[in-house]
C-alpha positions in Angstrom: 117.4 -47.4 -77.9 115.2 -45.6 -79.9 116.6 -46.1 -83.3 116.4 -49.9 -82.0 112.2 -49.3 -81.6 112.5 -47.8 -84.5 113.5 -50.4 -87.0 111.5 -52.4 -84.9 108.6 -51.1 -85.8 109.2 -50.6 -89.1 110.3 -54.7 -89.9 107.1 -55.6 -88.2 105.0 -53.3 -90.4 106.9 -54.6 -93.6 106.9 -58.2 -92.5 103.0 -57.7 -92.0 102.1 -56.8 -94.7 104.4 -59.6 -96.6 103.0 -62.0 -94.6 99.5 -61.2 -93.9 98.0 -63.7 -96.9 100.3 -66.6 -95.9 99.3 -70.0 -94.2 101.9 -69.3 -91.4 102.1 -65.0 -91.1 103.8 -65.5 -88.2 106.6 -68.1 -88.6 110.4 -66.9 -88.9 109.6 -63.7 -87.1 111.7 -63.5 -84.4 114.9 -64.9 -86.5 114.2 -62.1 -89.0 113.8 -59.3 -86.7 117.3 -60.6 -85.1 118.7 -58.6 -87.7 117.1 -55.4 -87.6 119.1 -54.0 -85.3 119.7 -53.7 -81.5 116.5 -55.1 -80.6 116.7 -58.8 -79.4 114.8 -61.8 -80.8 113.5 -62.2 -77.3 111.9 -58.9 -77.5 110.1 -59.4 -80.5 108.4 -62.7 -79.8 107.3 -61.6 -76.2 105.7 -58.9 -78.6 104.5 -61.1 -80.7 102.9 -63.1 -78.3 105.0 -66.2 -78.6 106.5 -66.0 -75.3 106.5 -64.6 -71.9 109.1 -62.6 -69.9 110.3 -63.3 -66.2 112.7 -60.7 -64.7 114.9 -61.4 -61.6 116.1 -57.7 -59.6 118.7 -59.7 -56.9 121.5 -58.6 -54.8 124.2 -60.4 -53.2 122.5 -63.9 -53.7 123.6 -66.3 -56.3 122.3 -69.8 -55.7 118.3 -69.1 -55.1 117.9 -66.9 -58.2 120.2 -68.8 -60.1 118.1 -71.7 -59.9 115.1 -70.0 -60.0 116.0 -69.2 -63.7 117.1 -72.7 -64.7 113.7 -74.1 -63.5 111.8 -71.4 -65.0 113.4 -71.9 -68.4 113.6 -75.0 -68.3 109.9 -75.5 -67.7 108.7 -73.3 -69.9 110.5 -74.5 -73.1 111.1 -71.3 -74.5 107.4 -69.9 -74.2 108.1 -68.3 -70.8 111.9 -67.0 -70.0 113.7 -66.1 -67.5 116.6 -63.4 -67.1 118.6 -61.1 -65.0 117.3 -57.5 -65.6 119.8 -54.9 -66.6 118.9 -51.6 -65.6 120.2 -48.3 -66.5 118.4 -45.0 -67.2 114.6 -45.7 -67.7 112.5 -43.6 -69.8 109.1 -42.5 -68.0 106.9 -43.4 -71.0 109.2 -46.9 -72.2 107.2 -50.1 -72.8 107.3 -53.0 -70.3 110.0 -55.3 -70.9 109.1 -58.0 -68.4 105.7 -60.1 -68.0 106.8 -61.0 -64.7 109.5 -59.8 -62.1 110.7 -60.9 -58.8 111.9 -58.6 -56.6 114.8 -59.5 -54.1 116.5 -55.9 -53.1 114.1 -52.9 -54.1 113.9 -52.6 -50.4 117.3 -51.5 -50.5 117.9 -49.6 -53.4 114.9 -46.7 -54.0 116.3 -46.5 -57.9 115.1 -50.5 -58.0 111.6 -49.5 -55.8 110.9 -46.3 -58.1 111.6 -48.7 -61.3 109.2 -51.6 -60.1 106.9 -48.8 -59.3 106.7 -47.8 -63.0 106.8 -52.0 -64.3 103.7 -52.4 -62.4 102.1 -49.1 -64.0 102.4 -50.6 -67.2 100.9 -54.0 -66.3 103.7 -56.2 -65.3 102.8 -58.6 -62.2 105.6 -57.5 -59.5 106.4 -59.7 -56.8 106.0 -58.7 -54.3 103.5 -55.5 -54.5 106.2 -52.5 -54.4 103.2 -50.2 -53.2 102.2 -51.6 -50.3 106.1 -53.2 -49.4 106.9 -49.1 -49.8 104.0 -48.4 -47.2 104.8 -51.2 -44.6 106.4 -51.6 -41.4 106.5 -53.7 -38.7 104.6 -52.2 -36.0 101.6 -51.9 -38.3 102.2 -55.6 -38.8 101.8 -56.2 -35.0 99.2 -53.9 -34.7 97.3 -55.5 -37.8 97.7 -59.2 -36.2 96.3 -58.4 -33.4 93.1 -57.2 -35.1 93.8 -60.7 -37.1 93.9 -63.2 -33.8 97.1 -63.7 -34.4 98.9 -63.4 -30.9 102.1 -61.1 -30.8 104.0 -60.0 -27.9 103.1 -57.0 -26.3 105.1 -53.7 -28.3 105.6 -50.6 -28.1 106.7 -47.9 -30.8 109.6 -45.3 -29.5 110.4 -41.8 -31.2 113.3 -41.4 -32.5 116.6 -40.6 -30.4 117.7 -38.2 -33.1 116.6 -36.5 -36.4 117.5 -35.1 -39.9 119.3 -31.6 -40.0 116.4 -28.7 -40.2 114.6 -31.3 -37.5 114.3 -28.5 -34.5 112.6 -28.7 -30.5 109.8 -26.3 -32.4 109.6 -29.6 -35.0 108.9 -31.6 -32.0 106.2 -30.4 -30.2 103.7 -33.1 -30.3 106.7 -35.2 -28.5 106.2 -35.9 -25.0 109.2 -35.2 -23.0 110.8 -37.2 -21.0 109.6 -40.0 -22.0 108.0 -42.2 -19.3 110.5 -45.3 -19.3 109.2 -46.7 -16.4 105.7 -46.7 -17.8 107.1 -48.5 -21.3 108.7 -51.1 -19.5 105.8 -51.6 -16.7 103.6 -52.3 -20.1 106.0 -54.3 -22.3 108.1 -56.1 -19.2 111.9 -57.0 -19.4 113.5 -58.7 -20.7 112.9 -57.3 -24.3 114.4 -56.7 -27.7 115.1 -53.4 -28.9 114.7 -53.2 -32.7 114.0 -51.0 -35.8 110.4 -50.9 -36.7 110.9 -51.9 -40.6 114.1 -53.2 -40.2 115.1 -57.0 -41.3 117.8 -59.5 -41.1 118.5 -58.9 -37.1 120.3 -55.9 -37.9 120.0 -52.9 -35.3 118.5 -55.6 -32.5 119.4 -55.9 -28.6 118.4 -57.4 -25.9 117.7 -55.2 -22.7 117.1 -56.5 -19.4 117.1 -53.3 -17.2 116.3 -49.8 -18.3 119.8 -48.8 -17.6 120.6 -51.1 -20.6 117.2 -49.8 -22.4 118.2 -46.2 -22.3 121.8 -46.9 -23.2 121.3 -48.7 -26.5 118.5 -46.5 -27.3 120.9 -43.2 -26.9 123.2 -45.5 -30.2 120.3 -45.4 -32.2 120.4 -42.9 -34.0 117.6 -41.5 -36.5 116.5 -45.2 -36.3 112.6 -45.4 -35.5 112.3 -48.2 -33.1 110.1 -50.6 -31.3 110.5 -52.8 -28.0 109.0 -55.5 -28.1 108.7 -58.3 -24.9 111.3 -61.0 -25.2 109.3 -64.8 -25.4 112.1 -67.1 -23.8 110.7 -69.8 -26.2 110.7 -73.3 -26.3 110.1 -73.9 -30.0 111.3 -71.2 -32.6 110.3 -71.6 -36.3 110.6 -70.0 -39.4 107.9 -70.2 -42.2 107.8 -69.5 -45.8 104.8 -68.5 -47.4 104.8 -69.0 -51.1 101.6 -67.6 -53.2 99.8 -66.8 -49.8 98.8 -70.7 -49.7 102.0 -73.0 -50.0 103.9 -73.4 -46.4 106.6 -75.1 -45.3 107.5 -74.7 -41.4 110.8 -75.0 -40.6 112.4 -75.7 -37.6 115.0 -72.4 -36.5 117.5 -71.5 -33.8 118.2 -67.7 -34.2 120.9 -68.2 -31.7 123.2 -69.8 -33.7 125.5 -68.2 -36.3 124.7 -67.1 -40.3 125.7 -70.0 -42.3 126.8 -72.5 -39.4 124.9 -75.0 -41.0 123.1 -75.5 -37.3 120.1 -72.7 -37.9 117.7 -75.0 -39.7 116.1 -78.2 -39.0 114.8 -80.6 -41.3 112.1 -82.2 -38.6 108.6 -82.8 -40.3 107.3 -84.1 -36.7 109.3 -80.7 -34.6 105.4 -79.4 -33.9 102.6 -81.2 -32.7 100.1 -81.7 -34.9 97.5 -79.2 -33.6 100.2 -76.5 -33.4 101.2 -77.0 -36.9 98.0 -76.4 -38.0 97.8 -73.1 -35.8 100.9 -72.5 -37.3 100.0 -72.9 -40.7 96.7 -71.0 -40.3 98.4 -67.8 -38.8 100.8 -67.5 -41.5 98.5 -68.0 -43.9 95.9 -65.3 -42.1 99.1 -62.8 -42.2 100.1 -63.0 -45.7 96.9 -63.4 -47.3 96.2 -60.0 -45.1 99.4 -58.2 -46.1 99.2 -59.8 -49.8 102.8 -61.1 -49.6 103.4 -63.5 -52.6 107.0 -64.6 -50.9 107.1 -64.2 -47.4 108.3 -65.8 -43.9 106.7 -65.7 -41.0 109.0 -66.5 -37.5 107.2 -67.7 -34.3 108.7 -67.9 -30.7 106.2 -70.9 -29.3 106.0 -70.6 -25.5 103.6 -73.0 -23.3 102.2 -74.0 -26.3 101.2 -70.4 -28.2 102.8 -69.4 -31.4 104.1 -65.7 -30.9 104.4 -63.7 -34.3 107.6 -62.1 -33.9 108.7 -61.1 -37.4 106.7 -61.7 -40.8 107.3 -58.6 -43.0 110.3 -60.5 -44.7 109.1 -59.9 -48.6 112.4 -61.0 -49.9 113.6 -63.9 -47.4 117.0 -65.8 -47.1 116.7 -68.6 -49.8 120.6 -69.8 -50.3 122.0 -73.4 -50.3 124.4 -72.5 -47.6 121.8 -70.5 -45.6 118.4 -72.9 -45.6 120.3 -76.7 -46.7 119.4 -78.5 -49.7 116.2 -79.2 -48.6 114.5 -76.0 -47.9 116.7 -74.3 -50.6 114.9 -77.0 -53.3 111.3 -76.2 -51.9 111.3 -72.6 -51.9 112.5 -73.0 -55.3 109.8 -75.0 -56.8 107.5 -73.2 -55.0 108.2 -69.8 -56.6 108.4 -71.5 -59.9 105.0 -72.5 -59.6 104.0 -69.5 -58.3 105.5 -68.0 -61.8 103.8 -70.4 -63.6 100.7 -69.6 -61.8 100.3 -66.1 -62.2 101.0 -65.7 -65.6 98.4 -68.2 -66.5 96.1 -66.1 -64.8 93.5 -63.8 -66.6 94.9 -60.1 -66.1 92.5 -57.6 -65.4 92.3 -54.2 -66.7 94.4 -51.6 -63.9 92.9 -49.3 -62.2 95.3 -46.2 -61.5 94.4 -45.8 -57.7 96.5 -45.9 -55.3 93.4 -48.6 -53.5 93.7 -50.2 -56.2 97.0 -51.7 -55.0 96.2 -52.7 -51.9 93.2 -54.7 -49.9 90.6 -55.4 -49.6 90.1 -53.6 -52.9 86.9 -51.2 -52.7 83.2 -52.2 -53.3 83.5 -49.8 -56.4 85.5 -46.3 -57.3 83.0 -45.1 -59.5 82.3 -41.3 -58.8 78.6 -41.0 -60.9 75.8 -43.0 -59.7 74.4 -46.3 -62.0 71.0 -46.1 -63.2 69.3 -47.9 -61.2 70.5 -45.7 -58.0 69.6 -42.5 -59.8 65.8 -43.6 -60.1 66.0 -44.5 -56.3 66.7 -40.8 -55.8 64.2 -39.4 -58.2 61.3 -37.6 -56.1 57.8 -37.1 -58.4 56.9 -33.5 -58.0 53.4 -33.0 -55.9 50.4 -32.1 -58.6 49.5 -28.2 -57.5 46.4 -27.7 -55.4 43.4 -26.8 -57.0 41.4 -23.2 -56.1 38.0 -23.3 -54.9 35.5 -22.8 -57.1 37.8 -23.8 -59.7 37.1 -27.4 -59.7 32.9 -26.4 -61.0 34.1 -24.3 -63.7 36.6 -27.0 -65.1 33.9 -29.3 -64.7 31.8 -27.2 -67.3 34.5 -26.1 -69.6 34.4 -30.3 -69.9 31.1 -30.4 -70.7 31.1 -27.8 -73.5 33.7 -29.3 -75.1 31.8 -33.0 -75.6 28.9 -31.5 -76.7 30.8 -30.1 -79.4 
């Protein structure tokens, strides 16, 4: 790899210097570089400036990302192109390879989060944020829409049922023991879900409807930090995606039927009235304007007419042909692409290596050493000392003398 830098470097210096008196320095660049060595012609004109770099960091999923790339490329017509990103060992001090990525399963593999961690370090727009995905959960998020106006059902966080080895009864002593179940449930009511508190994709989630049953499948879960929430026996259920914060598209959901039936989703632009779309779409985007979630959805249970947030910390959310239909599957698609499009047109700003620098609201100002202006504000004239008796006369004469010459 570093050989590869190497010739690198030294072809651009030589082609520089060749160049630097022509009518076109640049032209035939990338094509000559192609043969320096192991670095690609892609590399060179994204270092040139000719073109832009999209990375895509995927899992299982084929369809969405896979046409995610062909609208990207072809849209940008070889100024801004998109790829799979290999990964291997990465070097803590390597340059950024990617203008852009798209993250899809960081959340899953800490190798992907740390790598993302480092790509945004070096100035590479990351979506989403890997800081603050790192730092979330789900009961902050009900917590935080609360605070927001958003309505949520009422929730309560559990302590774990079991811990790591070395975790010991002295480890624990902050823990109320027994916990009062009866008081949980008087708060929360049954019935009620029992799920993880960051977890995702309805893994780890039961229904309860007596403590018996509470208890029970909280003794199977394990080191598992979870939540129980109060069950909303809806009569509308919908799924959201958020695209850019702004862009929503409400779609009609029934989380009782099975992954890929074909019978979750809905294509019915008239399934909310209007004024409760417009709730809708002013909660979700309150939510992930709040948690600065660039891809995003945002599931309501609607009862009697109010939209209960039930789940919106979904940064990397179901996007496949088989999953969503045609329809959704094509929206969320262009939607991203513009998003791309978007961001990279924007102006970048210099980074600030904070850790509040990565999330909101962003602080008034991190400097440590007061402006001008604020230090004469704190100035203070020193008092002019008292004068003696008697010595006011003899100064008065001393005066004299002196402008009689």
């Amino acid at each position: 790899m570093s050989a590869g830098i190497d010739r690198f470097d030294n072809t651009l210096c030589t082609a520089l210097s060749k160049r630097a008196n022509t009518s076109r320095p640049f032209a035939g660049f990338a094509e000559s570089f192609a043969a320096a060595g192991s670095i690609r012609k892609s590399d060179y004109e994204r270092t040139l400036g000719l073109m832009k770099k999209v990375g895509i960091l995927v899992g299982r999923e084929k369809t969405f990302p896979d046409a995610l790339i062909r609208n990207i490329n072809e849209r940008g017509n070889g100024s801004i192109v998109a790829e799979y990103i290999t990964l291997g060992g990465v070097r803590h001090d390597a340059p950024p390879l990617y203008d852009l990525v798209i993250d899809r399963i960081s959340h899953e593999v800490p190798f992907y989060r740390a790598t993302l961690k480092r790509m945004a370090l070096e100035g590479s727009i990351v979506i989403n944020n890997p800081f603050w995905w790192s730092a979330d959960d789900k009961f902050f998020n009900y917590s935080l829409a609360r605070k927001l106006g958003v309505a949520v059902p009422r929730t309560v966080l559990l302590p774990q049922k079991d811990y790591i080895a070395g975790i010991t009864g002295e480890s624990l002593r902050n823990l109320e023991f027994p916990l009062d179940w009866q008081g949980i449930i008087d708060y929360v009511r049954l019935p009620a879900f029992l799920k993880p508190f960051d977890g995702g994709g309805w893994k780890n989630v039961s229904k309860v409807n007596t403590l018996e049953e509470l208890i029970a499948e909280y003794d199977q879960s394990g080191t598992l930090c979870m939540t129980l929430q109060a069950s909303v026996e809806f009569d509308q259920f919908v799924r959201c995606y958020c695209i850019g914060q702004q862009e929503v598209m409400i779609m009609p959901y029934d989380p009782r039927k099975p992954y890929l039936s074909g019978e979750q989703y809905i294509n019915d632009p008239n399934y909310l009235a209007p004024e409760l779309a417009t709730r809708v779409v002013r909660d979700v985007r309150t939510l992930c304007t709040a948690l600065g979630y660039d891809i995003n959805t945002v599931e309501f249970a609607i009862k009697d007419g109010v939209p209960y947030a039930i789940d919106f910390m979904n940064p990397a959310p179901d996007a496949e042909l088989q999953s969503v239909g045609e329809f959704y599957h094509h929206w969320v698609t262009e939607a991203v692409t513009n998003l791309v499009f978007r961001r990279l047109s924007e102006t970048a700003e210099r980074p600030r290596y904070r850790w509040d620098a990565f999330l909101n609201p962003a602080p008034v100002r991190t400097e440590a050493v007061a402006t001008v202006a604020e230090q004469a504000g704190r100035m203070v004239a020193p008092k002019a000392p008292k004068a003696k008796k008697g010595s006011t006369k003899a100064a008065k004469k001393d005066q004299a003398k002196e402008a009689s010459g």
